[in-house]
C-alpha positions as CSV (number, residue, x, y, z in Angstrom):
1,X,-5.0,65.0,-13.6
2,X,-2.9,63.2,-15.8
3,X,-0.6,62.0,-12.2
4,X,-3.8,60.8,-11.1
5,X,-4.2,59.1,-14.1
6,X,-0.6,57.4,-13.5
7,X,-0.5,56.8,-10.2
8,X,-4.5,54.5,-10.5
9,X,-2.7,51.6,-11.7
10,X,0.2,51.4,-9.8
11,X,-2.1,51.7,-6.9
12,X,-4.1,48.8,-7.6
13,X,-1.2,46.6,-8.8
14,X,-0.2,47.3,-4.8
15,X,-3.7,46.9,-3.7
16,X,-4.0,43.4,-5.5
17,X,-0.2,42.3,-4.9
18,X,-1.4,43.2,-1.1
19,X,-4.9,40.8,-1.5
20,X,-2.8,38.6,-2.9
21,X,-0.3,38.0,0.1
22,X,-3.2,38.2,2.8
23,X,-4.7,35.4,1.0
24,X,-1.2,33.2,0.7
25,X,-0.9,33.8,4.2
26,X,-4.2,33.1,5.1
27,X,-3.9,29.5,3.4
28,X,-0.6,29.5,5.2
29,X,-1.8,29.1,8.6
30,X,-5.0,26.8,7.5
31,X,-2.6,24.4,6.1
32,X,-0.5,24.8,9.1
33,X,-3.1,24.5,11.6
34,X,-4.8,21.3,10.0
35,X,-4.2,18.3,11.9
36,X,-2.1,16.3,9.5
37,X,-2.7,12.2,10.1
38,X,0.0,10.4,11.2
39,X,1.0,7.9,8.1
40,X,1.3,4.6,8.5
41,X,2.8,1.6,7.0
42,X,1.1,-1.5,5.2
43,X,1.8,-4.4,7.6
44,X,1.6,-8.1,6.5
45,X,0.4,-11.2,8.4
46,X,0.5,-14.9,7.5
47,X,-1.9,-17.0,8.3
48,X,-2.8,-21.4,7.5
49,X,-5.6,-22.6,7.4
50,X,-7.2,-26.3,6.8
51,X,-9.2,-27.1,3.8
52,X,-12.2,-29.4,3.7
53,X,-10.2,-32.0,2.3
54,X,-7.7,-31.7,5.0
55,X,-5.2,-30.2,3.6
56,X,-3.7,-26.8,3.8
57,X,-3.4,-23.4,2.5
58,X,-2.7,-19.5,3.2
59,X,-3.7,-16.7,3.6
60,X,-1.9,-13.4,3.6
61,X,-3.1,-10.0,5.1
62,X,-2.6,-6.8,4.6
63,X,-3.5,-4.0,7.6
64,X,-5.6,-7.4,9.0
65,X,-7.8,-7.5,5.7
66,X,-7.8,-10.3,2.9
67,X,-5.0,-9.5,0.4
68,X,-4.0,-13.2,-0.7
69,X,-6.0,-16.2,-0.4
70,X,-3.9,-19.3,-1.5
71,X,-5.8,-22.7,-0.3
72,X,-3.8,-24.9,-3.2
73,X,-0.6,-25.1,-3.6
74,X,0.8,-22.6,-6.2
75,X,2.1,-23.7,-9.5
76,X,0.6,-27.1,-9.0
77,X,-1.9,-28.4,-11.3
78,X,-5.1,-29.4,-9.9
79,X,-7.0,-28.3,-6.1
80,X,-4.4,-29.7,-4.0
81,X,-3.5,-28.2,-0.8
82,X,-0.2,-28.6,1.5
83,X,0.1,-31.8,3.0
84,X,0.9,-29.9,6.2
85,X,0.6,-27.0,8.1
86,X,4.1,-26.0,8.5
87,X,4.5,-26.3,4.4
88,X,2.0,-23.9,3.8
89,X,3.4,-21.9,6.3
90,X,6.7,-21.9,4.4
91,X,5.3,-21.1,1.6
92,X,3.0,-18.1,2.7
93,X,6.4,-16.5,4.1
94,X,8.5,-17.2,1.0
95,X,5.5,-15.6,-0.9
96,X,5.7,-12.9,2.0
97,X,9.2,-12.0,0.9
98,X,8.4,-11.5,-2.4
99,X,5.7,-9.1,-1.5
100,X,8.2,-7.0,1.1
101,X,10.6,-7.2,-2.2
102,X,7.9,-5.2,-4.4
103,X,7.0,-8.3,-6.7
104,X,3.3,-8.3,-7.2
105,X,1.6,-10.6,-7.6
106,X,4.4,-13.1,-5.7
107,X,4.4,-16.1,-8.2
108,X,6.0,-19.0,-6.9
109,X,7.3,-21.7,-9.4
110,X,7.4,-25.1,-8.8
111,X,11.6,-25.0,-8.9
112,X,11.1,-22.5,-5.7
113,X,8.8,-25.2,-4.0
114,X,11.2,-27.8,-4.5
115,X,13.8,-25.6,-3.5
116,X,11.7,-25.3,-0.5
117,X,10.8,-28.7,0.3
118,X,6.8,-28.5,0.3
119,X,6.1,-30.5,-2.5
């Protein structure tokens, strides 16, 4: 009687530690089985656009949705756009760069538009 009364708990410590490992491996093969999505990087776009008042601005995208909308010139006081397409274009990239470096949001001074040439 009293071996019985040894030998109970060790045998449900083995039956649990054996529940135990069934389930691990259970959860093993779910999670290896489950179609894991392929990851994917953020891409960026630039792209100009005209204002009303003829001038331009930029925009930059992320995955092909809104991320920056610029349509004055940064650091600049007042509503003015680029007096060109190709200097907003400049500038969206330059801003760009910032982005790819990890600076966000990508202020641009007015010493880096001069530096430029879009002012």
């Amino acid at each position: 009687m009293k071996l019985i009364l040894l030998l109970l708990p060790f045998s449900l410590f083995i039956q649990c530690q054996s529940e135990a490992k069934e389930s691990e491996e259970n959860v093993y093969v779910t999670t290896v089985n489950e179609e894991i999505p392929p990851q994917t990087e953020d891409h960026y776009t630039v792209e100009t656009f005209q204002n009303e008042g003829l001038d331009w601005g930029y925009k930059i995208l992320l995955n092909g949705q809104p991320f920056i909308n610029q349509p004055h010139i940064p650091a600049v006081q007042g509503n003015k756009g680029f007096s060109t397409q190709e200097k907003a274009q400049i500038t969206a990239e330059f801003a760009l760069s910032k982005i790819e470096k990890g600076i966000i949001p990508p202020t641009i001074t007015q010493q880096e538009l001069d530096s430029l040439k879009v002012l």
